[in-house]
ROLUMKE-219487 format. One record per residue: chain; residue in three letters; z, y, x of N, C-alpha, C in turn. Coordinates in steps of 0.05 Angstrom, whole numbers, plus 5000, padded with zeros to 4 digits. Layout:
A|ala|Z|Y|X|Z|Y|X|Z|Y|X
...
This chain:
A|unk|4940|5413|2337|4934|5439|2349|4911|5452|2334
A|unk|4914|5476|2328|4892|5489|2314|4880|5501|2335
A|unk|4850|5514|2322|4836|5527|2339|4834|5552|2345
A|unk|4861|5569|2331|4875|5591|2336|4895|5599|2354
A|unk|4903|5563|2366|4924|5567|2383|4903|5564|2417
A|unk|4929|5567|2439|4925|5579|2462|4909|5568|2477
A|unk|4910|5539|2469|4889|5520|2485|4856|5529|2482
A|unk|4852|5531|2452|4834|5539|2442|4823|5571|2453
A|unk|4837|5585|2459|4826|5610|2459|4804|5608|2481
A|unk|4788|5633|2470|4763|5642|2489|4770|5652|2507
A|unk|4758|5639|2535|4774|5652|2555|4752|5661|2572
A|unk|4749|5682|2583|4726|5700|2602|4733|5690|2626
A|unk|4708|5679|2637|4696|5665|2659|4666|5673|2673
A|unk|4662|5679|2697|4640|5683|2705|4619|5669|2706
A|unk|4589|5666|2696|4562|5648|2698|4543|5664|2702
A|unk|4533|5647|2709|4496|5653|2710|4494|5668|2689
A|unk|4479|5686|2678|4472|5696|2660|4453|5680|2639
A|unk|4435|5655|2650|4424|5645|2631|4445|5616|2617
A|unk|4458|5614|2637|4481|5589|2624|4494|5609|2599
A|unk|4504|5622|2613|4527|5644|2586|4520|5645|2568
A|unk|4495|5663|2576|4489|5667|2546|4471|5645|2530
A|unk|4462|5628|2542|4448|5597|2525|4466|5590|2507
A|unk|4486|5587|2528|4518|5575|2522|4526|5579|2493
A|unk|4529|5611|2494|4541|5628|2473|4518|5625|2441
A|unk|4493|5629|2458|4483|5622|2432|4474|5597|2412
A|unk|4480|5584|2429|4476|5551|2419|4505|5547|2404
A|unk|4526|5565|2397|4543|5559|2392|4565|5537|2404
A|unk|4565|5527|2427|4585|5502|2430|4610|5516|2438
A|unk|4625|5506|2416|4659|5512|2428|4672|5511|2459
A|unk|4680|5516|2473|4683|5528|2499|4708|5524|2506
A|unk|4727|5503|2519|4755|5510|2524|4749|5529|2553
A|unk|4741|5516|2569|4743|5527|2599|4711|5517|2617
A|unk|4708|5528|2642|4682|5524|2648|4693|5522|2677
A|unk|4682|5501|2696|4683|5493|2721|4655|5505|2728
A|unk|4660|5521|2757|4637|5534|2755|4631|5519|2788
A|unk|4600|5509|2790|4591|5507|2822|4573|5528|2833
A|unk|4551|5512|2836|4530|5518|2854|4510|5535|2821
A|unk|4503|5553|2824|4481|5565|2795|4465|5541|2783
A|unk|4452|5521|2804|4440|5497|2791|4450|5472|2777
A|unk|4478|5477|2773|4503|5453|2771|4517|5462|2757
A|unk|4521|5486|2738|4531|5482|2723|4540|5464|2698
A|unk|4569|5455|2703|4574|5434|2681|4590|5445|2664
A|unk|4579|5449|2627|4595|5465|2620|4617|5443|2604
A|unk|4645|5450|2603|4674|5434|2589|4665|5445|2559
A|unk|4684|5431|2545|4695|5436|2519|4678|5427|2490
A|unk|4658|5411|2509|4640|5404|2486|4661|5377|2461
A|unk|4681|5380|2470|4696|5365|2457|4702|5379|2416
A|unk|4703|5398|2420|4705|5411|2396|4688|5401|2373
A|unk|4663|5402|2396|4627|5398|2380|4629|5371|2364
A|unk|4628|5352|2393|4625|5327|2386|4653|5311|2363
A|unk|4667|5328|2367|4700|5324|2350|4676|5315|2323
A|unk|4670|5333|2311|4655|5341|2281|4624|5323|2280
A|unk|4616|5308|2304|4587|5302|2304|4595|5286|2286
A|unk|4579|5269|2268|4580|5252|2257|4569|5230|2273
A|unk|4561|5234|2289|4543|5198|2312|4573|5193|2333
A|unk|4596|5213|2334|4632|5210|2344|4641|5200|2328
A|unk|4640|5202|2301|4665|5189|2283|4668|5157|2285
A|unk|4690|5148|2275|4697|5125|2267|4678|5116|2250
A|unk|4667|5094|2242|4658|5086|2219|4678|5062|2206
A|unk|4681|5072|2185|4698|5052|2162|4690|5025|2164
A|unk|4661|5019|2158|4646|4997|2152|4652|4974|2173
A|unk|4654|4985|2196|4655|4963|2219|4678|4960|2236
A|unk|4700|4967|2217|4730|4966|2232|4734|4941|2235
A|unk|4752|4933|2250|4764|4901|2258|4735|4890|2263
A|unk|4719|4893|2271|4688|4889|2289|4700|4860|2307
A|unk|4716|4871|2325|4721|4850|2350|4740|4822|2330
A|unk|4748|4822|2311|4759|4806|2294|4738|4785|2283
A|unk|4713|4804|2283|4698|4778|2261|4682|4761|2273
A|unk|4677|4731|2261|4659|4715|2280|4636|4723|2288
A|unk|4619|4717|2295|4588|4727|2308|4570|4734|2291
A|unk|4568|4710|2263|4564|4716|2245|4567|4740|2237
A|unk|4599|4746|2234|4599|4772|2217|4595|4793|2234
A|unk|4598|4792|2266|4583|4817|2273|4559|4823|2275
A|unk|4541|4804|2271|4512|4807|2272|4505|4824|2246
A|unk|4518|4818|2224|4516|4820|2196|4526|4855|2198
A|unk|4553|4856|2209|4561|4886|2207|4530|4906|2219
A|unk|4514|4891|2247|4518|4917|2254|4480|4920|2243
A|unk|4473|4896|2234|4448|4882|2221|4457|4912|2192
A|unk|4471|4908|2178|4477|4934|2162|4472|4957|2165
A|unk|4480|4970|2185|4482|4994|2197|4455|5004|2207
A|unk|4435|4977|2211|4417|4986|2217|4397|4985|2200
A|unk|4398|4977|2177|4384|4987|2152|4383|5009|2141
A|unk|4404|5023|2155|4404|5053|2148|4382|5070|2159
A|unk|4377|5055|2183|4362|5080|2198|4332|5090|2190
A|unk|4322|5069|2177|4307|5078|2164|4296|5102|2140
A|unk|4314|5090|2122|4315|5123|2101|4331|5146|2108
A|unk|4340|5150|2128|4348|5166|2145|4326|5181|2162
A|unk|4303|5168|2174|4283|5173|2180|4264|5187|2156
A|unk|4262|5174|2136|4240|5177|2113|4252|5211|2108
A|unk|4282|5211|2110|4284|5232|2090|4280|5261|2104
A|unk|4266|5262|2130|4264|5276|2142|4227|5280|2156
A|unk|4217|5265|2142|4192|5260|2141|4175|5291|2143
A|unk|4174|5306|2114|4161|5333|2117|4166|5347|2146
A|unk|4193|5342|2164|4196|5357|2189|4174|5346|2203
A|unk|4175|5314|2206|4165|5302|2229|4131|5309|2222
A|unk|4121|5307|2197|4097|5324|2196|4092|5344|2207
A|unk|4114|5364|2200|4105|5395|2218|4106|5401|2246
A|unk|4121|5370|2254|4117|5365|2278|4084|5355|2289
A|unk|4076|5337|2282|4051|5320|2289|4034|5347|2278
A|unk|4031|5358|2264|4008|5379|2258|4011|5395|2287
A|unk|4035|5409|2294|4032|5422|2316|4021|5406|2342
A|unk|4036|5389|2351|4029|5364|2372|3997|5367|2372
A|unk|3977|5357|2351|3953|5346|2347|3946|5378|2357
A|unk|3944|5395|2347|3941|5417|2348|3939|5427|2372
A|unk|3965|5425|2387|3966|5440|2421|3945|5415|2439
A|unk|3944|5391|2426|3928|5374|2441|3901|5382|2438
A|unk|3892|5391|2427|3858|5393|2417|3854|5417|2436
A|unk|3877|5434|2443|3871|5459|2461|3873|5461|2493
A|unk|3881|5425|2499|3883|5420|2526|3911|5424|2523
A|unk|3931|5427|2512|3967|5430|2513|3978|5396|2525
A|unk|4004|5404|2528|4011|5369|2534|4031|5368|2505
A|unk|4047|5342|2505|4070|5336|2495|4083|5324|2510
A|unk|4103|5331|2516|4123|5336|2536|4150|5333|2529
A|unk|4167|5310|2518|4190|5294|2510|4208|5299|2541
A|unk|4238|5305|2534|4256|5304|2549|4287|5307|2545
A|unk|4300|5280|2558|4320|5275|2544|4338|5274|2565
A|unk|4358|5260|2559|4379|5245|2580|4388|5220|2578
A|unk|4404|5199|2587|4403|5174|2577|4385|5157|2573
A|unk|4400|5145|2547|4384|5128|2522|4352|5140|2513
A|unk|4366|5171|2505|4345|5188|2500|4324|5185|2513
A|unk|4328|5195|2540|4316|5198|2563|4293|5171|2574
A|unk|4306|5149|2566|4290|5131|2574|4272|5121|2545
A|unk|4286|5122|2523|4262|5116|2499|4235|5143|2496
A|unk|4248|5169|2513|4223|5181|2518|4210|5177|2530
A|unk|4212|5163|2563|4193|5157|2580|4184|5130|2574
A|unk|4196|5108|2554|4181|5085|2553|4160|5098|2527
A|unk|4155|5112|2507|4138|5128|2492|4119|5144|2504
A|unk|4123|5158|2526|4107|5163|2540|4088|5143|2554
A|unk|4096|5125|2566|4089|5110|2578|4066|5088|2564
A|unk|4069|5093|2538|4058|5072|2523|4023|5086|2512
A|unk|4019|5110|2522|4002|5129|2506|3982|5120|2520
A|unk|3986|5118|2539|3957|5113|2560|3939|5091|2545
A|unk|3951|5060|2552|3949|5036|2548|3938|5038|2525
A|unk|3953|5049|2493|3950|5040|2471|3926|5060|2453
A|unk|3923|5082|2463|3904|5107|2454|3888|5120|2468
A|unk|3883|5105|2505|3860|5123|2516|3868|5140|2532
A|unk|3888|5157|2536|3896|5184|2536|3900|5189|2565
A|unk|3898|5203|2577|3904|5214|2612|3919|5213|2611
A|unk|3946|5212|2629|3969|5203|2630|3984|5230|2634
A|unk|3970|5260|2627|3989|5281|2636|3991|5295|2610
A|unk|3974|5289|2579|3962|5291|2553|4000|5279|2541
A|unk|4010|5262|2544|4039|5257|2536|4056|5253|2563
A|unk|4068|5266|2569|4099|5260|2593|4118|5266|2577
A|unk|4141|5255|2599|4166|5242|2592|4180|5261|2612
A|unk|4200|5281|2620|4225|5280|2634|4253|5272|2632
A|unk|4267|5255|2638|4293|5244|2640|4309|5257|2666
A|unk|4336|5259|2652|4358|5269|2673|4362|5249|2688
A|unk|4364|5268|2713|4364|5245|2746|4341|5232|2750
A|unk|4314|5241|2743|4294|5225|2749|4299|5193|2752
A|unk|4273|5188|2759|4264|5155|2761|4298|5136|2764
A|unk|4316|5143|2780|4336|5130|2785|4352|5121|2752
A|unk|4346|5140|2739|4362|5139|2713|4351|5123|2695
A|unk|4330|5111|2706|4308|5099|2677|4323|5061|2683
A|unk|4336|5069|2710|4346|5041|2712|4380|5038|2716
A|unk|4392|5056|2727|4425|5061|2721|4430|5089|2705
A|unk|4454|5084|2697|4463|5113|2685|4477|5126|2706
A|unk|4462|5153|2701|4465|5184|2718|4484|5200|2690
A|unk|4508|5195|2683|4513|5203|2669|4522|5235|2674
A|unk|4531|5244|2690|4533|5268|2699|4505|5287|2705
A|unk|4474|5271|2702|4462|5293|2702|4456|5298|2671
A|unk|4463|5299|2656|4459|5309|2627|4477|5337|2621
A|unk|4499|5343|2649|4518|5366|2636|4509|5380|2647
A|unk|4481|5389|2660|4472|5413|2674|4444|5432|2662
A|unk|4455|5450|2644|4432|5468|2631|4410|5482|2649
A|unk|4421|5488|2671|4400|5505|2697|4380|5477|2709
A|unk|4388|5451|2712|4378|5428|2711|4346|5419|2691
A|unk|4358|5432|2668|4327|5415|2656|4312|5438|2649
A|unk|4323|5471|2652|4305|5489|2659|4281|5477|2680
A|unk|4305|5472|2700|4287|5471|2727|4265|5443|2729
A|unk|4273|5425|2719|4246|5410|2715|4226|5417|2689
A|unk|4235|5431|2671|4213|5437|2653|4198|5463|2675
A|unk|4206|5478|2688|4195|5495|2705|4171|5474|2726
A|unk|4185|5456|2735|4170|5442|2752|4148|5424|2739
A|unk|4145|5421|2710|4123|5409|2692|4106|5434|2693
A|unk|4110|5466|2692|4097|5480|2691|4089|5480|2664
A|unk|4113|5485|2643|4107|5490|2616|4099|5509|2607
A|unk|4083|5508|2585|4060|5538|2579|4062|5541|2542
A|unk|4053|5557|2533|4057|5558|2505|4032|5541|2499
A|unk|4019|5532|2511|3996|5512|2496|4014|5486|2485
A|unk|4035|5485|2500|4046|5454|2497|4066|5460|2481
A|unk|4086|5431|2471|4097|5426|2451|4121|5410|2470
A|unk|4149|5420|2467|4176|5405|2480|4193|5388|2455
A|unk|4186|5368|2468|4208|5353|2450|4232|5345|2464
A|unk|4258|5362|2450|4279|5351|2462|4302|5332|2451
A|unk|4307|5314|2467|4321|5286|2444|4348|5283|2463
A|unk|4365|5288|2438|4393|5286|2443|4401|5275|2417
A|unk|4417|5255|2428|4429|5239|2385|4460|5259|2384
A|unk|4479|5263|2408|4498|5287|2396|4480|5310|2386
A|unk|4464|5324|2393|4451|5351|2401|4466|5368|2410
A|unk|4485|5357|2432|4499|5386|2450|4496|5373|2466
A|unk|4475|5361|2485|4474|5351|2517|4463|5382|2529
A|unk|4474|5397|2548|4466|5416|2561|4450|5412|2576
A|unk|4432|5393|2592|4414|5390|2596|4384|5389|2580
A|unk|4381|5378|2560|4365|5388|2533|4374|5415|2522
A|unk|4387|5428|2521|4385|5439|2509|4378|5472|2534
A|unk|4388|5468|2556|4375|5490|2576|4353|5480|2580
A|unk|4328|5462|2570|4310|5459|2580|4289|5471|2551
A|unk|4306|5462|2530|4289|5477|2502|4288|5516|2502
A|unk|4314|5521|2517|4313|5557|2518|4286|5555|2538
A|unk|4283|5543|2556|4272|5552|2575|4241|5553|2563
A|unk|4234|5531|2551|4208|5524|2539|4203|5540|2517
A|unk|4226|5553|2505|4220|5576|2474|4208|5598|2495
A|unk|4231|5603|2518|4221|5636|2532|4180|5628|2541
A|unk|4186|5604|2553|4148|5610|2555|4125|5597|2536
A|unk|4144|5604|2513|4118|5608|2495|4117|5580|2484
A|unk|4129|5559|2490|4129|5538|2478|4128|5523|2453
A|unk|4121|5515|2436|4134|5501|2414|4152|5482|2414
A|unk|4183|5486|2407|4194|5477|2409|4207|5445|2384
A|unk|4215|5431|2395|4218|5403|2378|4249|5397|2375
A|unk|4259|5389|2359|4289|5381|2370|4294|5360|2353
A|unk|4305|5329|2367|4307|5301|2354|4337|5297|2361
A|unk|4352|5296|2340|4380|5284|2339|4388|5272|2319
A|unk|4417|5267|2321|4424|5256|2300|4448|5275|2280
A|unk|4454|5290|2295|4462|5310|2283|4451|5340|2264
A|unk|4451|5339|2244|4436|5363|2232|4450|5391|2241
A|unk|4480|5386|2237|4489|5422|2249|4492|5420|2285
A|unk|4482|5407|2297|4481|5414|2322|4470|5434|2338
A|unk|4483|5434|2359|4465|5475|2367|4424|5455|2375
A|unk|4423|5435|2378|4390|5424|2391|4384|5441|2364
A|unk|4395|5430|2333|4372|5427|2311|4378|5457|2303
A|unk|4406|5468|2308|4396|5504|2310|4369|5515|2330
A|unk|4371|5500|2355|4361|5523|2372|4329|5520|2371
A|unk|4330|5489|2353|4292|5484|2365|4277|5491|2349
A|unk|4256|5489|2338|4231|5514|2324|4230|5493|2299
A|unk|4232|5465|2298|4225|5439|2291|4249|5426|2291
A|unk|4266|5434|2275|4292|5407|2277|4288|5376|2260
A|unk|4288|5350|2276|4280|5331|2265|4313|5321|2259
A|unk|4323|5317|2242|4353|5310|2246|4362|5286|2228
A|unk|4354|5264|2236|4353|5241|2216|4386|5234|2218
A|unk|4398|5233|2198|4434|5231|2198|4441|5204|2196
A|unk|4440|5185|2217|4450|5158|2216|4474|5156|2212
A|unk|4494|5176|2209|4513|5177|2211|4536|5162|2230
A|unk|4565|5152|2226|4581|5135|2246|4563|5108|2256
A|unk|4570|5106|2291|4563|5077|2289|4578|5061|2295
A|unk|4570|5035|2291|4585|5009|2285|4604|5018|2308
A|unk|4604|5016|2338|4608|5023|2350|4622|5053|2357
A|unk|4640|5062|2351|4650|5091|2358|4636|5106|2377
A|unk|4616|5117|2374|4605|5134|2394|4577|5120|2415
A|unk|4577|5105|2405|4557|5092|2431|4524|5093|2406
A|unk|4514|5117|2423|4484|5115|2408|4466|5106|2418
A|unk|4463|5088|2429|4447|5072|2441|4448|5055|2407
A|unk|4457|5047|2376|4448|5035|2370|4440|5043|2341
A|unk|4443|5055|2322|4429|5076|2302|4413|5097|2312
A|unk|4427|5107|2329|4415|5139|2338|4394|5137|2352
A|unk|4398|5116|2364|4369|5100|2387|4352|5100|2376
A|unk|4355|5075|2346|4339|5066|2334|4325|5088|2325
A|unk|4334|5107|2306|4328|5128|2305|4301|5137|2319
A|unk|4316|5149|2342|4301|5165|2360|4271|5147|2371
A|unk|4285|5122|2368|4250|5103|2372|4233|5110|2351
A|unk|4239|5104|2324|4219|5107|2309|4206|5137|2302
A|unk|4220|5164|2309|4223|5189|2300|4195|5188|2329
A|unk|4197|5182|2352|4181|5184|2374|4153|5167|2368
A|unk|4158|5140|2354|4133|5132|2347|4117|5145|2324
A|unk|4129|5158|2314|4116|5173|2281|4098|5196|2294
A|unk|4118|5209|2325|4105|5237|2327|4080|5223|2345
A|unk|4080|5204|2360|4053|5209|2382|4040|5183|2367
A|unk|4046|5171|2353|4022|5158|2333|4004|5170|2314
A|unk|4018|5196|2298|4009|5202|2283|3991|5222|2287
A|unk|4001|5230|2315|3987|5252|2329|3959|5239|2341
A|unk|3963|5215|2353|3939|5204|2360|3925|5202|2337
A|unk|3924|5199|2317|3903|5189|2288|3907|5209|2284
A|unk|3915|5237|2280|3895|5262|2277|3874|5265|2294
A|unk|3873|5265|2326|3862|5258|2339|3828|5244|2333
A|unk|3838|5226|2325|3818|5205|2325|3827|5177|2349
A|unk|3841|5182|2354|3839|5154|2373|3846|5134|2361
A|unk|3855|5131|2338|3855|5113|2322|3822|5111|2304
A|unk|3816|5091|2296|3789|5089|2274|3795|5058|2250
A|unk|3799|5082|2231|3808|5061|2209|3836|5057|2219
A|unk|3852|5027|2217|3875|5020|2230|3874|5008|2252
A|unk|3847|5002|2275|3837|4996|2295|3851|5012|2323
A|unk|3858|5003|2345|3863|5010|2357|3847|5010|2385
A|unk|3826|5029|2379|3798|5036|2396|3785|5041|2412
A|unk|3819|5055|2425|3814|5065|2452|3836|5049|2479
A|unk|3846|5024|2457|3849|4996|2476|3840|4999|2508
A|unk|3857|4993|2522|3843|4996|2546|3839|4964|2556
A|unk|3817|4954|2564|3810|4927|2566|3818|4921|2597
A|unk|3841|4919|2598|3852|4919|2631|3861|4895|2639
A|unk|3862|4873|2622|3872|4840|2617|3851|4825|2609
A|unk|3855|4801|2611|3838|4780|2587|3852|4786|2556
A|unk|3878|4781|2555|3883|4791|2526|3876|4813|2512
A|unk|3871|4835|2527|3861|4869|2507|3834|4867|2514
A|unk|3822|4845|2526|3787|4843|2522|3792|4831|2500
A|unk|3800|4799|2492|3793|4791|2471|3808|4802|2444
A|unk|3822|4817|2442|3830|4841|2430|3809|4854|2418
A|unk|3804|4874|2450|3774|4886|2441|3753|4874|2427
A|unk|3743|4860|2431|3719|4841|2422|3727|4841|2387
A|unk|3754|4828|2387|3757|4822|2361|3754|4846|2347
A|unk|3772|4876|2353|3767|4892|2339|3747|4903|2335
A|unk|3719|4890|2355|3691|4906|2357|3681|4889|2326
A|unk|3680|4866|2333|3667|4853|2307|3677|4854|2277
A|unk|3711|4858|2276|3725|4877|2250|3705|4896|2235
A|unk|3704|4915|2255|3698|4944|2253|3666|4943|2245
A|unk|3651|4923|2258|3625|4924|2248|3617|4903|2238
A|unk|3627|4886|2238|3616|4860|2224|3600|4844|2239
A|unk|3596|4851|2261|3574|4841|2279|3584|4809|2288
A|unk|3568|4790|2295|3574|4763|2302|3590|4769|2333
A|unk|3604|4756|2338|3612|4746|2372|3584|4752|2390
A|unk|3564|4754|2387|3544|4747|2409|3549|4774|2416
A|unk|3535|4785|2395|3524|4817|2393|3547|4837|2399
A|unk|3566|4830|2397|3590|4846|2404|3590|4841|2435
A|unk|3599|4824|2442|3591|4825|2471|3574|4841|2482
A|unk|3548|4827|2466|3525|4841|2490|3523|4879|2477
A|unk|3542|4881|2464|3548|4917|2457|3562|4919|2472
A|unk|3583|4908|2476|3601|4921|2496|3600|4924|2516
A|unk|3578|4905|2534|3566|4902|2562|3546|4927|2564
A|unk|3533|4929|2537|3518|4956|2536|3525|4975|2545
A|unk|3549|4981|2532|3562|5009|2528|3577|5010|2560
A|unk|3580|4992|2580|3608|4999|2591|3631|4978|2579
A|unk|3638|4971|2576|3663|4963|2558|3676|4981|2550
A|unk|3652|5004|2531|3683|5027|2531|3673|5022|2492
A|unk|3694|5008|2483|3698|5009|2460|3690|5023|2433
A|unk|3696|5050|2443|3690|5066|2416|3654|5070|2414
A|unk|3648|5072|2443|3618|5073|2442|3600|5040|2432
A|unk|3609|5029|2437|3596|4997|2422|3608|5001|2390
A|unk|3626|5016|2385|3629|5005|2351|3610|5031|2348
A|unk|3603|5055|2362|3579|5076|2330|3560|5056|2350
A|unk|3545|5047|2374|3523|5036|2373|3522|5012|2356
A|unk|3538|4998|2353|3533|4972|2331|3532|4983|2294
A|unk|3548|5009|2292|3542|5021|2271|3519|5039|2261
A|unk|3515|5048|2279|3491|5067|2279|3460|5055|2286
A|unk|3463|5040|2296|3434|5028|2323|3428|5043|2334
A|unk|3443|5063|2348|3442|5076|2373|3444|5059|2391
A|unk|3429|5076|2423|3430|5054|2448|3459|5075|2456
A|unk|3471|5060|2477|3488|5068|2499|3489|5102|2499
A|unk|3475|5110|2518|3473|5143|2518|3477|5151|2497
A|unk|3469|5152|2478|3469|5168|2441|3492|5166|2436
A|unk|3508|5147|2436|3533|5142|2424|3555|5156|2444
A|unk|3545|5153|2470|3566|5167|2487|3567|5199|2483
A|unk|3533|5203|2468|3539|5245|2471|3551|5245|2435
A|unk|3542|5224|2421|3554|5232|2392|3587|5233|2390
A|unk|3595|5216|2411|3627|5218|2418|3639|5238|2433
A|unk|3618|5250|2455|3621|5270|2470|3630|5293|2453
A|unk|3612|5304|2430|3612|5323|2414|3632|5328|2388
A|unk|3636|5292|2390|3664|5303|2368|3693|5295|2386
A|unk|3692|5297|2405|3715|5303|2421|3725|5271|2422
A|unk|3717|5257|2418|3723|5224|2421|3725|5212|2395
A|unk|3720|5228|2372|3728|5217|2345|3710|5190|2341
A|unk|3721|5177|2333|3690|5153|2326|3691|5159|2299
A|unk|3703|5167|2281|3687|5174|2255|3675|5193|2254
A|unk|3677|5213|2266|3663|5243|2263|3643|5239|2277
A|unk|3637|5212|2299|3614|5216|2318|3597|5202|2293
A|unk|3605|5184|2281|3589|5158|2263|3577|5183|2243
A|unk|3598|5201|2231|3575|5219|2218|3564|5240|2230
A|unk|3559|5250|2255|3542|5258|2267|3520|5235|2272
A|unk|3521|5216|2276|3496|5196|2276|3482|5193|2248
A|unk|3497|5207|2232|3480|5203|2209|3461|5234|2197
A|unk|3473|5254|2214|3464|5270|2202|3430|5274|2209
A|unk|3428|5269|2232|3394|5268|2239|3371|5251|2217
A|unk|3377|5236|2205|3365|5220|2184|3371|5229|2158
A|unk|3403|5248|2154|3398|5264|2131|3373|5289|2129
A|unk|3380|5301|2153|3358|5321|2153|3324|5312|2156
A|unk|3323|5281|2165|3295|5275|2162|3291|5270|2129
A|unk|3303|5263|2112|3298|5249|2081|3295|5288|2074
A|unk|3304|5308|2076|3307|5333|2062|3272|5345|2070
């Protein structure tokens, strides 16, 4: 059947005005549209799209799969996933112009604000989830929304990913602003739920992000930032939960890692702003205190007891010989940096030698 014949044709149907026209301009082929409730729209025909995705096709490499011993399927799909990497690399300059913006809307009080569906959906909220713990950060500085809320992070809600008026309405209920930055992650890039939640985030001013695995998809048309790492077929016919995943894990750790070490919450390759909430991320801490300064076991301690146990202030007081207070306003002033505070501790003794 061609796409000239009858099945195919465009056929006029009534919508919302922001479904239609999203619809229309995101380009997705359209057989027919089941229409409900304005907040439920589920739009058909994305079959056309995904026909051409390349994360739909067959892959050659891993035919007769269920044929080979364990061995060889470990091996097939152990293959496939060596790809994902330079697939990643080769898209590197995007994910930069990503983290410049990110760092950017962060320094101005903005959030970053990842939202997916699925697979997607949940490698966004476990990345979210990890910011606090590993960099310091208030827990509203990176969020996560997933389709079907909390229920989805543990079964699949596969039917809430076909509703565009849907992830409007929770990016509405984040209260998105142009200070902030949307990242939206789909490995087809035609989930209508990402993608009514990126229109919604362009109209207020947003910076927009878009992570798939598809490069001509309407996500990496519609978003400001298309990250489109091309893993191409997987082992598996269609199931991206395992290139596209992979993918999308590492494309998510590049943006809010790298974003944190613009930041500063990284110092050196130290991880600083550790939160000492265990016995293991104390003796963590400790270790990274004495790294960073060279200081014996004793003296690290009794810095850190100094300070609070708050980390970044014991490494400029053990660097500087600042007491407690000093180090907390030299951190105060460079916004948490510990290198920029360490050379603000130095500049008072430059200006005494002049």
């Amino acid at each position: 059947m061609t796409p000239s014949s009858k099945a195919w044709a465009w056929r006029p149907v009534r919508l919302p005005p922001d479904n239609f026209l999203g619809t229309l301009r995101a380009g997705i082929p359209r057989r027919r549209a089941i229409l409900g409730s304005p907040a439920d729209i589920i739009i058909l025909g994305l079959r056309g799209s995904l026909k051409a995705a390349r994360t739909e096709q067959r892959n050659p490499r891993s035919r007769g799969l269920d044929r080979k011993s364990t061995l060889g399927i470990l091996r097939a799909l152990n293959r496939e996933d060596a790809r994902v990497a330079l697939a990643v690399r080769r898209e590197l300059p995007r994910i930069a112009r990503a983290v410049d913006a990110i760092a950017k809307a962060l320094q101005r009080g903005g959030r970053l604000i990842y939202i997916g569906a699925g697979t997607s959906g949940r490698l966004a909220v476990l990345d979210a989830a990890e910011c606090p713990p590993t960099f310091g950060t208030p827990p509203r500085m990176v969020q996560a929304i997933i389709a079907g809320g909390e229920r989805a992070l543990r079964h699949a809600v596969e039917g809430a990913e076909d509703s565009a008026a849907n992830g409007a309405r929770d990016l509405r209920r984040a209260k998105v602003s142009r200070r902030d930055v949307v990242v939206g992650i789909s490995a087809s890039g035609t989930t209508p739920y990402v993608l009514g939640a990126l229109r919604f985030a362009r109209r207020r001013g947003a910076i927009t992000v878009g992570v798939t695995s598809n490069p001509r998809s309407p996500l990496a048309r519609q978003a400001r930032i298309a990250i489109a790492p091309d893993t191409g077929p997987e082992a598996i016919a269609g199931s991206t939960r395992l290139k596209a995943g992979t993918a999308q894990k590492l494309v998510l750790n590049l943006l809010s890692t790298a974003a944190m070490v613009r930041l500063g919450r990284v110092y050196e390759n130290w991880m600083v702003y550790v939160t000492l909430t265990n016995q293991k991320l104390r003796r963590r801490g400790a270790r990274i205190l004495e790294e960073a300064t060279g200081a014996n076991a004793s003296a690290a301690a009794h810095a850190l007891r100094q300070a609070g146990h708050n980390l970044p202030a014991a490494i400029v007081m053990l660097k500087s010989g600042a007491n407690a207070g000093q180090a907390g306003r030299w951190l105060a002033a460079a916004g948490g940096n510990v290198r920029q505070a360490l050379e603000k501790a130095k500049e008072p003794r430059t200006r005494g030698r002049s």
